[in-house]
C-alpha positions as CSV (number, residue, x, y, z in Angstrom):
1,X,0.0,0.0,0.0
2,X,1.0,0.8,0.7
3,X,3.0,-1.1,-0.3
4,X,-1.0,-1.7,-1.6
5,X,-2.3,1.1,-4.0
6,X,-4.1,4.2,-3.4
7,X,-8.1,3.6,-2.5
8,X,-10.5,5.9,-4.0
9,X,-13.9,6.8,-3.1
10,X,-15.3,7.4,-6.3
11,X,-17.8,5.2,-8.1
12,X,-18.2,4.5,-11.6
13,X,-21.6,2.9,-11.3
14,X,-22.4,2.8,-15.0
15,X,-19.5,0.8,-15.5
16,X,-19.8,-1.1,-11.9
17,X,-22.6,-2.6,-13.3
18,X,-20.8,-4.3,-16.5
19,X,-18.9,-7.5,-15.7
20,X,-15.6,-6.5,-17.4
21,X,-12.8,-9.1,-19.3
22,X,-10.2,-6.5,-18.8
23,X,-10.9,-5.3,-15.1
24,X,-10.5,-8.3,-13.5
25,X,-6.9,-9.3,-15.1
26,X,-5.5,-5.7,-14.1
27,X,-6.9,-5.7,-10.4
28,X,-5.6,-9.7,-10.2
29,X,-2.0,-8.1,-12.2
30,X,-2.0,-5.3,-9.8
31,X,-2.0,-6.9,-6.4
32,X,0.4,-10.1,-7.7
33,X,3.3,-6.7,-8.3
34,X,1.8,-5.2,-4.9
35,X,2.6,-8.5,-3.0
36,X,6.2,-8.2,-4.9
37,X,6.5,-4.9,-3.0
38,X,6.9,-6.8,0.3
39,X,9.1,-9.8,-1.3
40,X,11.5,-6.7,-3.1
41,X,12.0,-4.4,0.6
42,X,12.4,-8.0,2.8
43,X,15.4,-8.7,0.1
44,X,17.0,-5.9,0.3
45,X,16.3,-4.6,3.9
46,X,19.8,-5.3,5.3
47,X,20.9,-3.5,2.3
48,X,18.5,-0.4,2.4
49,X,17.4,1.7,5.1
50,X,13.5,2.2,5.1
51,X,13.4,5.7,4.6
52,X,15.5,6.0,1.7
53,X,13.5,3.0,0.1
54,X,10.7,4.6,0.5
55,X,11.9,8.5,-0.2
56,X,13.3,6.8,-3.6
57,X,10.5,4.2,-4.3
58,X,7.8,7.3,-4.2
59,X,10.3,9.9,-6.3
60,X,10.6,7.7,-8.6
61,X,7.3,6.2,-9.7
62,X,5.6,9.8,-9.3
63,X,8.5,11.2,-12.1
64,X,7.1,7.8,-13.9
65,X,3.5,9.1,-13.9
66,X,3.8,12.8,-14.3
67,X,4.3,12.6,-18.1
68,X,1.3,9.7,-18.2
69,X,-1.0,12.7,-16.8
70,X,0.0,15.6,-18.7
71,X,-3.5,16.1,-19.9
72,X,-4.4,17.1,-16.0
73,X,-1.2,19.1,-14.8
74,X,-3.9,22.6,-15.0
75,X,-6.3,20.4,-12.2
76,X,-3.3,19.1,-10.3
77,X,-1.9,22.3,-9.9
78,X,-5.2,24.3,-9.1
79,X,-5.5,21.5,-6.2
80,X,-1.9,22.3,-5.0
81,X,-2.4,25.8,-5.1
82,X,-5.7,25.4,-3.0
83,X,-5.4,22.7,-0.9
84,X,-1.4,22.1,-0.1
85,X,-1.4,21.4,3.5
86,X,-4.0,18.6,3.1
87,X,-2.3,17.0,0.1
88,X,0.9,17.2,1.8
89,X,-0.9,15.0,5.0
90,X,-2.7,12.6,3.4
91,X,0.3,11.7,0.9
92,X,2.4,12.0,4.6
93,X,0.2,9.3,5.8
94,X,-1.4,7.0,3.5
95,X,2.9,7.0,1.4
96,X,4.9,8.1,3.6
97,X,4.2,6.5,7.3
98,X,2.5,3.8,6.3
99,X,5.5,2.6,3.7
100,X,8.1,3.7,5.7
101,X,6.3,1.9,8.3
102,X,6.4,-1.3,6.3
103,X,9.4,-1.5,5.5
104,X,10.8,-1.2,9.3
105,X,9.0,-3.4,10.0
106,X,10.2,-6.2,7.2
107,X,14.0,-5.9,8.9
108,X,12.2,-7.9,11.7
109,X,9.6,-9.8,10.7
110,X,8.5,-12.1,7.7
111,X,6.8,-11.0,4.7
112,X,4.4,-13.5,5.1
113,X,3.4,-11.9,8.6
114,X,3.3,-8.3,7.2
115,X,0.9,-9.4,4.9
116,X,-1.3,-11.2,6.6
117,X,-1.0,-7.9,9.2
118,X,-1.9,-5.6,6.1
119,X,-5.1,-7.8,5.1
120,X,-6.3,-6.2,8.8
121,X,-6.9,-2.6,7.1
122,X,-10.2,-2.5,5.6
123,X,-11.8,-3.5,9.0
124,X,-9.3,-0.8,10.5
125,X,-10.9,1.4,7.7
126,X,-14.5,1.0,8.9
127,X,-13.5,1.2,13.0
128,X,-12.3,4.5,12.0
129,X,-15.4,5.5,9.5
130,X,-17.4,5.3,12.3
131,X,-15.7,8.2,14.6
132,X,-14.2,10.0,11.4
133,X,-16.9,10.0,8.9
134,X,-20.2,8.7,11.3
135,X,-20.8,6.1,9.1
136,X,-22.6,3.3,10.9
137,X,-20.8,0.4,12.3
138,X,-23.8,-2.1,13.4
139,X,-23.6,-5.4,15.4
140,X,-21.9,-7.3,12.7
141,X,-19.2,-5.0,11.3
142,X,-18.7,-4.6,15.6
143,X,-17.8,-8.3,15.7
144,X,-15.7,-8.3,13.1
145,X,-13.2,-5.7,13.9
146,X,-13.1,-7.4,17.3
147,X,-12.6,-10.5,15.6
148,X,-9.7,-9.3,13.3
149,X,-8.1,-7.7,16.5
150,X,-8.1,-10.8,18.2
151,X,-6.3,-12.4,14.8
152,X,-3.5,-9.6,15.1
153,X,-2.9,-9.4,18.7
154,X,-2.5,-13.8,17.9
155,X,0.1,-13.1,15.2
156,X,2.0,-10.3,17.2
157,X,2.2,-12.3,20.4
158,X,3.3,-15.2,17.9
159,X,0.8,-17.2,19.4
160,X,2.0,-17.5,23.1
161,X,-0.8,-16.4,25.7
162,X,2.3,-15.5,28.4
163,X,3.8,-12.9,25.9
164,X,-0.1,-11.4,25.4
165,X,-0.4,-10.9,28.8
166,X,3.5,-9.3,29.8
167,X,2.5,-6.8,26.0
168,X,5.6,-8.7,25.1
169,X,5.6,-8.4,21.3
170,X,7.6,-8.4,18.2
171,X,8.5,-4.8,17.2
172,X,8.6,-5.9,13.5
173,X,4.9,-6.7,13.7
174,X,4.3,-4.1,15.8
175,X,5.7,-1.7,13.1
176,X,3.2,-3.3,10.5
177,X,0.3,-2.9,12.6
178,X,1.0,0.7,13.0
179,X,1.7,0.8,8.6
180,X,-1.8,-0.6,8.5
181,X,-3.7,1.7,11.0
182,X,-1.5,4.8,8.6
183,X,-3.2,3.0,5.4
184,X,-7.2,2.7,7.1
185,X,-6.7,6.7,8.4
186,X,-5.5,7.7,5.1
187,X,-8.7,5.9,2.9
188,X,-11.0,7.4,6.0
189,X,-9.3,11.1,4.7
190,X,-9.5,10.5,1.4
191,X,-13.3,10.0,1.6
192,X,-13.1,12.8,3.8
193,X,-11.2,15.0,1.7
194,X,-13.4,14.8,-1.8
195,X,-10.6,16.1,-3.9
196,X,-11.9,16.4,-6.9
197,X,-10.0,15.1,-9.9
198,X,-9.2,11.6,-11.3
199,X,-7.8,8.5,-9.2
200,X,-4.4,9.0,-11.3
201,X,-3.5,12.4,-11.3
202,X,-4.4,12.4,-7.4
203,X,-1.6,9.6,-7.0
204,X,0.9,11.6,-8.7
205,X,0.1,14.6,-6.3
206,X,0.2,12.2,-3.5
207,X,3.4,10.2,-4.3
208,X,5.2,13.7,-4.3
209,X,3.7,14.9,-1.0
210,X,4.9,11.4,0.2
211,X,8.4,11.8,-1.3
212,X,8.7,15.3,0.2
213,X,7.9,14.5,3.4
214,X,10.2,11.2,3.5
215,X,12.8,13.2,2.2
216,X,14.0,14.8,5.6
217,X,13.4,11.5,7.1
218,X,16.4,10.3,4.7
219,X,18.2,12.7,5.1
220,X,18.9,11.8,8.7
221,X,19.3,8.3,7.5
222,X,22.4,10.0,5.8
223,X,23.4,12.1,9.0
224,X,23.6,8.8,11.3
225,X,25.5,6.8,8.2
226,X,22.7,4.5,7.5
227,X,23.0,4.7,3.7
228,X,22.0,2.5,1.0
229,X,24.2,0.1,-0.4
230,X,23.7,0.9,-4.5
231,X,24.7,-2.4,-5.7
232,X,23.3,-4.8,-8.4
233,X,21.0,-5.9,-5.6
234,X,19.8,-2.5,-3.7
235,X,19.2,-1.1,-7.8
236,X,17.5,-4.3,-8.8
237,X,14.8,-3.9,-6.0
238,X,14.6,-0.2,-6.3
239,X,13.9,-0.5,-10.3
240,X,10.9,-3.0,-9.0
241,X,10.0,-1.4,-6.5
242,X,9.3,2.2,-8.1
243,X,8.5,0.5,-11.8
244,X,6.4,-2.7,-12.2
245,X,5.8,-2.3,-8.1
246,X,5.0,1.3,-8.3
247,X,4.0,3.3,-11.4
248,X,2.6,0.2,-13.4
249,X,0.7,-0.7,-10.4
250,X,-1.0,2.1,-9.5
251,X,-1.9,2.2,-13.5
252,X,-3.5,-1.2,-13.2
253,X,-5.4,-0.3,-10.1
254,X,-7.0,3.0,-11.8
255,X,-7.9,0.7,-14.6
256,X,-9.2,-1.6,-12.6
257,X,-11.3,0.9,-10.3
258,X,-12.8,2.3,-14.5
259,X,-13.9,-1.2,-15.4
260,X,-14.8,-2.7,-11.9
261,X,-15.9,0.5,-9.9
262,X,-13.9,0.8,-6.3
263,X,-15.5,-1.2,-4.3
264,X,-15.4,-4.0,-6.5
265,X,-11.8,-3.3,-7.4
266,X,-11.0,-2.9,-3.7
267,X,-12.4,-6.0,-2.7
268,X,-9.9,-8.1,-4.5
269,X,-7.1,-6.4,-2.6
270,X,-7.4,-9.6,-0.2
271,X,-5.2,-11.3,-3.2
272,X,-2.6,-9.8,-2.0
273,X,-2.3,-11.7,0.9
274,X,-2.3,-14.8,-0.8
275,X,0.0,-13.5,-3.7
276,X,2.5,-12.7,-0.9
277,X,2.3,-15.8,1.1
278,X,2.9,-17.6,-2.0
279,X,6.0,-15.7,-3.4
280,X,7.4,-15.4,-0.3
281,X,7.9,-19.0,-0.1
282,X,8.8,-19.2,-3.8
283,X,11.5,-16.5,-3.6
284,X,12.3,-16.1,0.0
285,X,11.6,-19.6,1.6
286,X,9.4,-18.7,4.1
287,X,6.8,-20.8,5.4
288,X,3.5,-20.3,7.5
289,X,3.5,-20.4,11.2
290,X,0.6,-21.6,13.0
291,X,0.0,-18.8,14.8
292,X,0.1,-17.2,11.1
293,X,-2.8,-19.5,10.0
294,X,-4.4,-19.0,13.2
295,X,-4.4,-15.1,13.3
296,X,-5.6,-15.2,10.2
297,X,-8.4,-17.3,10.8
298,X,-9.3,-14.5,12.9
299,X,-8.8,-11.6,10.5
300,X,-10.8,-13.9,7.8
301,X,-13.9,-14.3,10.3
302,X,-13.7,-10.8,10.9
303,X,-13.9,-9.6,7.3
304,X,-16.4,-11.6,6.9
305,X,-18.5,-10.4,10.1
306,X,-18.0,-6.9,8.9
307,X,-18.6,-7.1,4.8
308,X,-21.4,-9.6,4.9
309,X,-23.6,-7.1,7.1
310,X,-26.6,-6.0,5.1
311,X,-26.8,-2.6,5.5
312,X,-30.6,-0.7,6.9
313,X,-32.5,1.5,5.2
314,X,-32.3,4.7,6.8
315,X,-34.5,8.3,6.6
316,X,-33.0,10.8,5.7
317,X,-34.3,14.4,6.5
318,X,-36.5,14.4,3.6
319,X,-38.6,11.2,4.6
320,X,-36.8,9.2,1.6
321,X,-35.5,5.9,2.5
322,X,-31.3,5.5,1.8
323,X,-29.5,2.7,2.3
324,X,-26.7,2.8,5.6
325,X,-23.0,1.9,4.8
């Protein structure tokens, strides 16, 4: 996000409504180079420090996609001109926390883990709906977040009931919860925010916020001598990282979001869990642990809980019935 792509709140219910032969194969192409994100920084993080991954990662896909969106440099700017300190947060938040977050949090833990952590963020997302935005959360949507909880606090506490109790955790997962809460409080200010302009052009505006604000954050990297070791390696994951990982996959997600509509397009970001589970054994020869497969019981019953809720028809001031998120 995040290592996973940026969310939007826009619909496009006239094509929603379409089943789509091209929609599908982007949003499934998209999350299989968003799970590569994970298997790229765990490669290189002894290599790498997470702040210049992320200051370089976010610099360089946005120069990728500023030509791509020439036709809407007169909207980006007008935004920037009118609403900088906002973009500047939210691109802080949803890039630049929640990445540099990430990818702390892979020098101590497997990628595996972080995903399955990651997966906890949509039910995160509607927790925080409910204060931010005062969208209902209902019995069942309830459940589930306390369902998903109970799957994380199972994978931080690796499954031992002793550590739990003495808040004895693993700092790398610790790190990863905190990169998903950044990613769930950046989609809650996105909705919040209504910016205006296209999925795209709003990515490139947010990737340089994100770069901006990492950049200091580097920068100290540099002060205390933790600098990145540019060898075939560190440029190898970079080049993914900020190419097929970055630029092309926030292409495919925008794509995806025309054919599919968000929420549809969204939906299949739980993919990425299993695209990263799969490569990491592939590539990185991890394996599950069973408190993995248990926490993620958890955070499967709890999606569930919270997206198979019907929502209620509601009144709204004018007597006409609407339906309740």
């Amino acid at each position: 996000m995040q290592a996973v792509p940026i969310a939007h709140d826009v619909e496009q219910p006239a094509l929603a409504s379409i089943p789509s032969l091209t929609g599908y194969p982007a949003a499934v192409l998209c999350w299989l180079l968003s799970a590569g994100v994970y298997i790229a920084a765990k490669w290189v993080a002894p290599e790498m420090p997470p702040w210049g991954l992320c200051f370089w990662r976010l610099t360089l896909a946005c120069a990728i996609l500023l030509p791509i969106v020439h036709r809407h440099h007169g909207a980006m700017i007008a935004l920037l001109k009118s609403r900088p300190l906002e973009i500047v947060a939210v691109g802080a938040i949803g890039l630049t926390l929640c990445q540099g977050l990430i990818y702390h949090g892979l020098a101590a833990t497997d990628a595996t883990t972080a995903g399955i952590i990651m997966a906890l963020s949509p039910v995160m997302t509607m927790v925080l709906a409910r204060f931010v935005l005062g969208e209902p959360l209902g019995l069942g949507k309830s459940l589930g977040a306390l369902a998903a909880l109970a799957g994380m606090l199972v994978i931080v506490a690796h499954g031992d009931l002793a550590a739990l109790l003495q808040l004895q955790f693993n700092p790398g997962e610790l790190w990863i919860v905190g990169s998903a809460f950044c990613w769930a409080l950046y989609t809650v200010l996105v909705r919040r925010s209504k910016f205006g302009i296209e999925l795209l052009p709003l990515v490139v505006l947010l990737l340089g916020a994100g770069a901006l604000v990492a950049l200091p954050f580097h920068l100290w990297e540099i002060f205390n001598d933790e600098r990145s070791a540019m060898n075939a390696n560190g440029l190898l994951a970079l080049a993914y990282l900020a190419g097929p990982g970055g630029a092309l996959m926030y292409y495919l997600y925008n794509r995806s979001v025309e054919t599919l509509g968000a929420s549809r397009a969204s939906m299949l970001l739980y993919l990425q869990t299993l695209f990263v589970a799969i490569l990491a054994y592939l590539l990185l020869g991890e394996s599950l642990h069973d408190y993995d497969l248990l926490g993620a019981a958890f955070i499967v019953a709890g999606i569930v809980l919270a997206t198979a809720t019907k929502p209620k028809a509601m009144r709204n001031s004018s007597g006409r019935v609407r339906q309740g998120r």
